[in-house]
C-alpha positions as CSV (number, residue, x, y, z in Angstrom):
1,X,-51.6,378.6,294.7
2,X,-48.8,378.1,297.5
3,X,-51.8,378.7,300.1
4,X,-54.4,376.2,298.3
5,X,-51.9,373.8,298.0
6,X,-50.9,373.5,301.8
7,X,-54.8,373.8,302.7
8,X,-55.6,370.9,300.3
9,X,-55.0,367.5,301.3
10,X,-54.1,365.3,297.7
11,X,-53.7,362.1,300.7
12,X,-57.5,361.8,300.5
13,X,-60.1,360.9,298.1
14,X,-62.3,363.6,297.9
15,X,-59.5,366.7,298.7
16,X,-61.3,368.1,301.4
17,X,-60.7,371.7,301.8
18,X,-62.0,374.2,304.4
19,X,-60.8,377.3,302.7
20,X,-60.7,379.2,300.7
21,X,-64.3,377.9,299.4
22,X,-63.9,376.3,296.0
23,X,-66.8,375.2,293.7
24,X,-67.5,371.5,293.9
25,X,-69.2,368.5,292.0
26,X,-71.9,366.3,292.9
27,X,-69.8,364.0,295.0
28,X,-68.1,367.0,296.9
29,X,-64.6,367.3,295.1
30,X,-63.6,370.2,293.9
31,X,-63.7,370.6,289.8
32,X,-59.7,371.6,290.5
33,X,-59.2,368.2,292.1
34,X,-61.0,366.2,289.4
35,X,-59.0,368.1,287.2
36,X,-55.6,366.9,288.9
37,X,-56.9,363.2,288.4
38,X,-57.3,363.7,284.9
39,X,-53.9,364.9,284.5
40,X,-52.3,362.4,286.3
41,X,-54.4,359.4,285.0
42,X,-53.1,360.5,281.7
43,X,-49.8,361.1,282.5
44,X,-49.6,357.2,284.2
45,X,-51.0,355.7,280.4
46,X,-48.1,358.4,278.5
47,X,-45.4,356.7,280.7
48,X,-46.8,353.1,280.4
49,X,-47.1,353.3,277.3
50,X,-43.1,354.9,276.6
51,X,-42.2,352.0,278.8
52,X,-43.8,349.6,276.1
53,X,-42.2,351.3,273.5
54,X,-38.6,350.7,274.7
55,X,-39.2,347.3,276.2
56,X,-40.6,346.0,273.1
57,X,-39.8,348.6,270.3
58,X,-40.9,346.0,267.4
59,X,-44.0,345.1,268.9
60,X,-45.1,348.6,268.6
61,X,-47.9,348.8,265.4
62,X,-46.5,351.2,263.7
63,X,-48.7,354.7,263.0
64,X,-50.5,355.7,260.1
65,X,-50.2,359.4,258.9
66,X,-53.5,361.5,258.2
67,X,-53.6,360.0,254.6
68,X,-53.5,356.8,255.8
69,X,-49.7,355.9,254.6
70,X,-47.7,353.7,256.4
71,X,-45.0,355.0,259.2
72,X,-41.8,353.6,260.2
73,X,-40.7,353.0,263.9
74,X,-37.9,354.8,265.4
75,X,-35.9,350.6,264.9
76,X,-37.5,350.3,261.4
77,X,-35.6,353.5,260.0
78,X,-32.1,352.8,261.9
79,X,-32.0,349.4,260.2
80,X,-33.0,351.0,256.5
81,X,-30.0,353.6,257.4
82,X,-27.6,350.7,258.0
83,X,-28.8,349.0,254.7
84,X,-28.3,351.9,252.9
85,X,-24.7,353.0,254.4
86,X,-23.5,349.3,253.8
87,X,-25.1,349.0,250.5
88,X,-25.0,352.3,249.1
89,X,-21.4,352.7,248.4
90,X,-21.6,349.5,246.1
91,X,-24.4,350.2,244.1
92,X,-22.7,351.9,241.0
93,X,-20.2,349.3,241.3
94,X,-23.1,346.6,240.8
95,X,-24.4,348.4,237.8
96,X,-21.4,348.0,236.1
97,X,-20.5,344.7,236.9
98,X,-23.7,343.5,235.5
99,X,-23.7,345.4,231.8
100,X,-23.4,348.4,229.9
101,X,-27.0,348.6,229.7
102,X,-27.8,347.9,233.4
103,X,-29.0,350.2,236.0
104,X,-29.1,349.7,239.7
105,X,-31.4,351.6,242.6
106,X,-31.4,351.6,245.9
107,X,-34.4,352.8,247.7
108,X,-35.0,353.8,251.0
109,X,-38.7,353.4,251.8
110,X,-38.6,355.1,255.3
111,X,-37.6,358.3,253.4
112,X,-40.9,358.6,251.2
113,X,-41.6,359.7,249.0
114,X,-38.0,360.7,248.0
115,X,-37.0,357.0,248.3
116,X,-33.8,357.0,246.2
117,X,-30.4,356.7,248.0
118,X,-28.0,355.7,245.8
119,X,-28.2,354.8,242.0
120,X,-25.9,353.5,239.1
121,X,-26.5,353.4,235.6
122,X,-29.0,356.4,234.0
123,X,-31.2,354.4,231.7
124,X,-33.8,355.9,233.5
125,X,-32.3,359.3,234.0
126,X,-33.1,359.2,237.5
127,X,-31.0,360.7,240.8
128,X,-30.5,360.6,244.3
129,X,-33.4,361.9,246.3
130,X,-35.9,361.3,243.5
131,X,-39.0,358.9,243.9
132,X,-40.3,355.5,243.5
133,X,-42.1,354.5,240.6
134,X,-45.8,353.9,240.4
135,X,-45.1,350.1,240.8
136,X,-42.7,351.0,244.2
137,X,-45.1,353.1,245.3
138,X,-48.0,350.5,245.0
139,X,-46.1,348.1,246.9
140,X,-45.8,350.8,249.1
141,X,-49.1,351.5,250.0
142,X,-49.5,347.4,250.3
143,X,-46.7,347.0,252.5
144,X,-45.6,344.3,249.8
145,X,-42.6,342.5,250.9
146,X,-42.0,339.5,248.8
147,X,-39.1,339.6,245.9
148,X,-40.4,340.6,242.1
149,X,-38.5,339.2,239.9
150,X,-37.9,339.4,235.8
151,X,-41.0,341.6,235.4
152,X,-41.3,344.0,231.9
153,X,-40.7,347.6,232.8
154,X,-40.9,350.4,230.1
155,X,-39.5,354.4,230.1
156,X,-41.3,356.9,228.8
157,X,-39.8,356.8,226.0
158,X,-40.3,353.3,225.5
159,X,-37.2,351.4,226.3
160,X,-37.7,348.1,227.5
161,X,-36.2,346.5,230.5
162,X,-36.6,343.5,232.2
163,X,-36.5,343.9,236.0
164,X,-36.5,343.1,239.7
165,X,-37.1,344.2,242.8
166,X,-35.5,342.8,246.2
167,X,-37.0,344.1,249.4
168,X,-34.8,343.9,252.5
169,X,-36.8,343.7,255.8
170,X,-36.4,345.2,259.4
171,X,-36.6,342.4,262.5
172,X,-40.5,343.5,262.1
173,X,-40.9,342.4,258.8
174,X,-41.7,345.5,257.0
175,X,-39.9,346.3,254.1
176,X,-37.5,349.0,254.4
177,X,-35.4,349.3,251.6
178,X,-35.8,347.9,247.7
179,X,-33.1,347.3,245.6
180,X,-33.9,347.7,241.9
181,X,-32.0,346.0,238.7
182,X,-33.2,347.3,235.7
183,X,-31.7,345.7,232.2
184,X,-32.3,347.4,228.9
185,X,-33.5,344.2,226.8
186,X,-34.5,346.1,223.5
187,X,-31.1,345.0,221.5
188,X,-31.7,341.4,222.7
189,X,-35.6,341.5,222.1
190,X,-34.9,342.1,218.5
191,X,-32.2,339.8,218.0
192,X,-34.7,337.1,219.6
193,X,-37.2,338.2,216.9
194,X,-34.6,337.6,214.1
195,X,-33.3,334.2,215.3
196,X,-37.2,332.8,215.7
197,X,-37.6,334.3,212.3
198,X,-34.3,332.7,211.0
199,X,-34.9,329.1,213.0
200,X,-38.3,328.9,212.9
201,X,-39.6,325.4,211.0
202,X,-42.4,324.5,209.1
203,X,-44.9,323.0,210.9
204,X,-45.6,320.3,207.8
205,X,-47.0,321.3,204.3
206,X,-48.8,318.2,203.2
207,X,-47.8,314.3,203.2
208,X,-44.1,314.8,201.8
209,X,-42.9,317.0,204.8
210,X,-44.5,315.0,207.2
211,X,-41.9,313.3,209.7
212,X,-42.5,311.0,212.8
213,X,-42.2,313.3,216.7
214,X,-38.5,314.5,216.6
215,X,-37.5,313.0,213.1
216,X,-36.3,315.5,210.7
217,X,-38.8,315.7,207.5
218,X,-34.9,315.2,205.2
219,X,-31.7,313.4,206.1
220,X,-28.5,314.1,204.1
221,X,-26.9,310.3,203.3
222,X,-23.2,310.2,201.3
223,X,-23.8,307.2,199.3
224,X,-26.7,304.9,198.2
225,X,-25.9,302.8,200.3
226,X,-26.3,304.7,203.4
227,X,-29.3,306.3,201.4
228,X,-31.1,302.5,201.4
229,X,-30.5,302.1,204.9
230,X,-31.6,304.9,206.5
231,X,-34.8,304.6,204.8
232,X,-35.1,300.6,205.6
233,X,-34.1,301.9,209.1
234,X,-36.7,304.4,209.6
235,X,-40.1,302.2,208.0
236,X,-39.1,299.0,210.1
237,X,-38.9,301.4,213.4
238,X,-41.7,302.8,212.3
239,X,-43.4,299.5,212.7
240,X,-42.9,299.4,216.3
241,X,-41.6,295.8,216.3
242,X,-39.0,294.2,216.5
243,X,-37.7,292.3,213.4
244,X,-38.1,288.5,215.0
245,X,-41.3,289.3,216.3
246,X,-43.1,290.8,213.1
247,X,-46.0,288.7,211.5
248,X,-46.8,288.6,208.1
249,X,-48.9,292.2,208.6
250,X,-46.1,293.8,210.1
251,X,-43.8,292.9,206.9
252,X,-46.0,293.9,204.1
253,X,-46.4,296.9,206.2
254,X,-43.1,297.8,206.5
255,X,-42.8,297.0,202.5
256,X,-45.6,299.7,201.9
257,X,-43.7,302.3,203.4
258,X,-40.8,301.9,201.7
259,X,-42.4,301.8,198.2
260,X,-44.2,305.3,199.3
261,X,-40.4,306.4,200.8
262,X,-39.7,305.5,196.8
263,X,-37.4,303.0,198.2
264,X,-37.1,300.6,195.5
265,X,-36.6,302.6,192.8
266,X,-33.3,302.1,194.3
267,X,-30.8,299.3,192.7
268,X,-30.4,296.3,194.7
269,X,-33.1,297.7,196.9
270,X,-35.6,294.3,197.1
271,X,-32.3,292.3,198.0
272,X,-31.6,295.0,200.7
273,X,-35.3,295.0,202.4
274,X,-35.4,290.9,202.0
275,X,-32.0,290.3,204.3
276,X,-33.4,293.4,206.6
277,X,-36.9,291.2,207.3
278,X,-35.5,288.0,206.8
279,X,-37.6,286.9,203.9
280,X,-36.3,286.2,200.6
281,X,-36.3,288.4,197.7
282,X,-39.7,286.6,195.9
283,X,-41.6,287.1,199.1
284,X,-40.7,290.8,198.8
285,X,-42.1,291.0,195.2
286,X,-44.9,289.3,196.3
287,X,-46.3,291.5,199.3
288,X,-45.7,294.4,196.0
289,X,-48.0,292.7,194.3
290,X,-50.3,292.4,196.9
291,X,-50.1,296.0,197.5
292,X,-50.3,297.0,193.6
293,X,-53.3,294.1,194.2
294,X,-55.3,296.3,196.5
295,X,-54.7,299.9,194.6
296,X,-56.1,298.5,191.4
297,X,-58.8,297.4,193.6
């Protein structure tokens, strides 16, 4: 090889060579020489292409393994590490700062798929170095990397959580590392369930529970007084005038109300409704008439 190589001169293009004979191509190189060229075209496109890498190492489109899952760059996995060493420590502190029945997991997605790091709480019975769940690992595949927030979760066993998800990004944007709250809600799902029960109000059942938009359908009053007045107050608002601006229609409709309201079966009750319309006490007796008038009719 010593002997070729001072016999062969690499300085120009077609490597002459006057011995030893060596099998050539069509344009008069040697296959040996063509093979050099090969070698060292590839080996110029390996180094521009490390060079690339460390000028620009988030620029670099990260790989996909065989299966077509996303890889991490060399950057990508040192900033998930630094996540997880400044974060990890805190984690079962978290947990129980936020509830007895809270649970707190930290994920580090460059590690898949044993993605957990560091954990507090066991409503899920999980551990360091175990895996994602089927949600994590569809975000996963997606290279999700917005926040989830209060979403329904469920254990195998059925326990209900409510829960979140918080991705934390490398300068490329990927999501590296998820941090997981999970709340057990069941206690507090069935309490919900016996307050609506215990609150909940009827809808109406016919004329008699029938109120105006956020009047109650039955008012407590201490005397007869107050009794007469809330019931005056309620018809002539109901009216949607104003007192000194009612016509004739206005007042006998504000009289038919209160004689369905049962308002003058009270005593004193057509004095009361005269000085509230400013009419006098006749006038009230006659729009009753009127009204008795029309339902014989």
């Amino acid at each position: 090889m010593r002997l070729f190589a001072a016999r062969c001169d690499w300085s120009t293009p077609d490597c002459a060579t006057s011995r030893p004979p060596l099998a050539s191509v069509g344009d008069g190189r040697s296959s040996a020489c063509l093979r050099l060229d090969e070698i060292r075209a590839d080996l110029r496109l390996r180094r521009q292409e490390a060079a690339d890498r460390l000028s620009h190492p988030d620029r670099v489109r990260a790989a996909t393994s065989a299966d077509g899952e996303p890889t991490f760059t060399t950057n990508e996995r040192a900033h998930a590490a630094l996540v997880v060493e400044l974060l990890g420590p805190v984690i079962p502190a978290l947990a129980q700062a936020m509830g007895p029945k809270t649970e707190a997991v930290l994920h580090n997605l460059t590690t898949m798929p044993n993605t957990i790091a560091a954990i507090g709480g066991t409503l899920t019975g999980r551990d360091i170095g175990g895996p994602p769940t089927d949600l994590g690992l569809r975000t996963f595949k997606a290279g999700w990397t917005e926040h989830l927030i209060g979403y329904r979760s469920e254990t195998a066993d059925g326990l209900v959580m409510r829960s979140s998800s918080i991705f934390f990004h490398a300068p490329s944007g990927k999501s590296v590392v998820c941090l997981c709250v999970n709340t057990d809600i069941g206690d507090l799902k069935r309490a919900e369930e016996v307050l609506h029960a215990m609150t909940a109000l009827s809808p109406g059942a016919g004329p008699m529970l029938d109120a105006p938009p956020g009047r109650p359908a039955e008012t407590f009053p201490v005397s007869l007084e107050s009794l007469g007045e809330g019931i005056l107050d309620n018809a002539i608002n109901g009216a949607g005038v104003p007192v000194d601006l009612m016509k004739m229609s206005h007042k006998v409709a504000v009289v038919e109300d209160l004689n369905k309201r049962g308002f003058f079966t009270l005593r004193g009750a057509v004095d009361q409704a005269a000085q509230r319309l400013n009419v006098s006490r006749f006038t009230i007796y006659n729009y009753l008439n009127e009204l008795q008038a029309e339902t014989v009719d």
